[in-house]
C-alpha positions as a Markdown table, in Angstrom:
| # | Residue | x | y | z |
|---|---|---|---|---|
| 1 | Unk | -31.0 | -52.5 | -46.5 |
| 2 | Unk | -34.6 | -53.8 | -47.1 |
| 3 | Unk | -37.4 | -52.1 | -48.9 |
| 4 | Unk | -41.1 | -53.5 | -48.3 |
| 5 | Unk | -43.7 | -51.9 | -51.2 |
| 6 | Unk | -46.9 | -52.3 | -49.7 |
| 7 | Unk | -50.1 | -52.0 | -52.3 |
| 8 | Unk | -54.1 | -52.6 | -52.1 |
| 9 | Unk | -55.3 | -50.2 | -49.1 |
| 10 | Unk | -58.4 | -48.1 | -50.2 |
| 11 | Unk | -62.1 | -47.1 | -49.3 |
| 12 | Unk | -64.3 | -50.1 | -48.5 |
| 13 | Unk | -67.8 | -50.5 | -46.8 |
| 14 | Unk | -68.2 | -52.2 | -43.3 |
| 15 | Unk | -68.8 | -56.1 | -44.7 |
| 16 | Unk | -66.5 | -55.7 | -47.5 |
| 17 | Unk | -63.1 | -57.6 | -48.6 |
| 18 | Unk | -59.2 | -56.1 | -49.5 |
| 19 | Unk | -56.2 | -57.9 | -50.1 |
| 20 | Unk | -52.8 | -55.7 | -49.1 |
| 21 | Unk | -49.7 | -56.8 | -50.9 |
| 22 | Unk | -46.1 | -56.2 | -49.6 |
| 23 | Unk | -42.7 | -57.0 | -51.6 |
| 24 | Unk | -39.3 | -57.0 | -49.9 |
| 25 | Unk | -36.3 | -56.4 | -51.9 |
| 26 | Unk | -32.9 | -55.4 | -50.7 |
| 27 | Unk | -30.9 | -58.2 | -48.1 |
| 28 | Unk | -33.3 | -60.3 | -47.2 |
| 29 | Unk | -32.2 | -62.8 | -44.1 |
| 30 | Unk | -33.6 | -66.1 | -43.4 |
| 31 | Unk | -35.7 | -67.4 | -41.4 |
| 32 | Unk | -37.9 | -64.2 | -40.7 |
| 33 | Unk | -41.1 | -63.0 | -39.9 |
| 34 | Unk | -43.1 | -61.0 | -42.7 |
| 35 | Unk | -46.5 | -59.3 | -41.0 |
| 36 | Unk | -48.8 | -56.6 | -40.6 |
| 37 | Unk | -49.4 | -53.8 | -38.2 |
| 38 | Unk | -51.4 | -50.8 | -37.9 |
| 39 | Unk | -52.2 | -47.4 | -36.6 |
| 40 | Unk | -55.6 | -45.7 | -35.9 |
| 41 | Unk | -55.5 | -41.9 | -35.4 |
| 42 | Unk | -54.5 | -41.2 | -31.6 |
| 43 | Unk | -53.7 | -44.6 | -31.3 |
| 44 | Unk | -50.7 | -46.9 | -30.9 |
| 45 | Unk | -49.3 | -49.0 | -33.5 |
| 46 | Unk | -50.3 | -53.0 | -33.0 |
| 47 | Unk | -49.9 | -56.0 | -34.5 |
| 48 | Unk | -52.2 | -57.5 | -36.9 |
| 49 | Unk | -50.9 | -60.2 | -38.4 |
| 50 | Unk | -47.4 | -62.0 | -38.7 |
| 51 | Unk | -46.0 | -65.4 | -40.4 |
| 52 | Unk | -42.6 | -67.1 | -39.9 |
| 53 | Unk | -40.9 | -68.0 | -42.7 |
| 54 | Unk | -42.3 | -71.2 | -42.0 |
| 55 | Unk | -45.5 | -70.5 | -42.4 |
| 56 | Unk | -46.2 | -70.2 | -38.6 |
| 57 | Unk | -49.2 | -67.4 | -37.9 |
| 58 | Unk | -50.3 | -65.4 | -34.7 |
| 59 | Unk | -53.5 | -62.9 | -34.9 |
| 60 | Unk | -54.5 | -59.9 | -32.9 |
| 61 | Unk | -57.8 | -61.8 | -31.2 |
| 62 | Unk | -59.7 | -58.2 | -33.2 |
| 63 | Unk | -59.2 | -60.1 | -36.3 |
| 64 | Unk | -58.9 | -63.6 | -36.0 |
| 65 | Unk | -61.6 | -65.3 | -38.3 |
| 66 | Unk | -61.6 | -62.5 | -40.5 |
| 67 | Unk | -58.0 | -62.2 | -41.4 |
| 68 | Unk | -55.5 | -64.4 | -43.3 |
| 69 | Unk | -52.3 | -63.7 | -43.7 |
| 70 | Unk | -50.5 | -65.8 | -46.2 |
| 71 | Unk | -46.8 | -65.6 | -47.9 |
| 72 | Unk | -45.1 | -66.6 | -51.3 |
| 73 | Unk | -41.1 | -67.4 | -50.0 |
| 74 | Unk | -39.8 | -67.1 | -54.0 |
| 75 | Unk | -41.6 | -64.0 | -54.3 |
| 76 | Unk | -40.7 | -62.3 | -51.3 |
| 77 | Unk | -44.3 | -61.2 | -50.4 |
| 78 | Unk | -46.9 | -61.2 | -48.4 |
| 79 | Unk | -50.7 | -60.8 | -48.0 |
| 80 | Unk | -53.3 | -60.0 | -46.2 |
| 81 | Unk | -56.5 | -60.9 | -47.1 |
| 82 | Unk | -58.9 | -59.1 | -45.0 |
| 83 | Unk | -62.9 | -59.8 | -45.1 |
| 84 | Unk | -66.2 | -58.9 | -43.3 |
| 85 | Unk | -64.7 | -55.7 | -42.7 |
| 86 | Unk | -65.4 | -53.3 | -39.5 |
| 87 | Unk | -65.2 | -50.0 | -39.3 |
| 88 | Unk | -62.7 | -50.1 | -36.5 |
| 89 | Unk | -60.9 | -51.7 | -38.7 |
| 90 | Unk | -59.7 | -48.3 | -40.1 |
| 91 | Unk | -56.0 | -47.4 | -40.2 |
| 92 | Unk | -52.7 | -46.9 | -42.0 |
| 93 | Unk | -51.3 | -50.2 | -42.6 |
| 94 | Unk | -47.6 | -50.9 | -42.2 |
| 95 | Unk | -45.9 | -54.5 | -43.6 |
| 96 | Unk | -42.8 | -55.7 | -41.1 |
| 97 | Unk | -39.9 | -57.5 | -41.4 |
| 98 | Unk | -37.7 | -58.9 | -39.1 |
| 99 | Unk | -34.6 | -61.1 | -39.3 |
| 100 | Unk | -33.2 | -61.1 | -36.1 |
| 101 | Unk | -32.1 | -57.4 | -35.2 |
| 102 | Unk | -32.9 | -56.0 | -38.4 |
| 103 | Unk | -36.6 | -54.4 | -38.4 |
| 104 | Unk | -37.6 | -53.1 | -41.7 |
| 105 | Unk | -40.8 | -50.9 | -42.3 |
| 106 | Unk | -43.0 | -50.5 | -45.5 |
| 107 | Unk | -44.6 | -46.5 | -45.8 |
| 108 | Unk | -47.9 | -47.6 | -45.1 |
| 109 | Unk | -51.8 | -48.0 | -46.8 |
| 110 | Unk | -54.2 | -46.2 | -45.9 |
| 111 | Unk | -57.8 | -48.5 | -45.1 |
| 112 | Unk | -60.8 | -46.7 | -44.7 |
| 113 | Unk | -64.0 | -48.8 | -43.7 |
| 114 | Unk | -67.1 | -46.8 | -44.0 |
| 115 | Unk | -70.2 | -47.2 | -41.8 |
């Protein structure tokens, strides 16, 4: 079993900056692939951001240049620093793992961008 803790969602104004932590714990397999999705209200989940254990990155083109996702291996976590905010932007969060079947979710951060 994994457990990902995500932390650092909140309110922000369109423009602004947050950084969203997430931890795994639990059996961790390597190599794997630590990232971020999210859901808007009546929308589907979708990728964000993801990085290989090796440090390899892919984007969703909505947030490329605006987005870095980054990992610490010895800490088992990853972040996402997110800046010049958009509005659209708004959504609950979810950190991923995956190690070849296994897909492990985090509960989620809510992000709220105001106009």
């Amino acid at each position: 079993q994994v457990q990902l803790v995500e932390s650092g969602g909140g309110l922000v104004q369109a423009g602004g900056s947050l950084r969203l932590s997430c931890t795994a714990s639990g059996n961790i397999r390597s190599p794997n692939v630590m990232g971020w999705y999210r859901q808007a209200p009546g929308k589907q989940r979708e990728l964000v951001a993801v990085i290989s254990s090796g440090d390899d990155t892919t984007y969703a083109d909505s947030v490329k240049g605006r987005f870095t996702i980054s990992r610490v291996n010895a800490k088992k976590t990853v972040y996402l620093r997110m800046n010049f905010l958009k509005h659209e932007d708004t959504a609950v969060y979810y950190c991923n793992l995956r190690a070849g079947l296994a897909n492990s979710w985090g509960q989620g951060t809510q992000v709220t961008v105001s106009l």
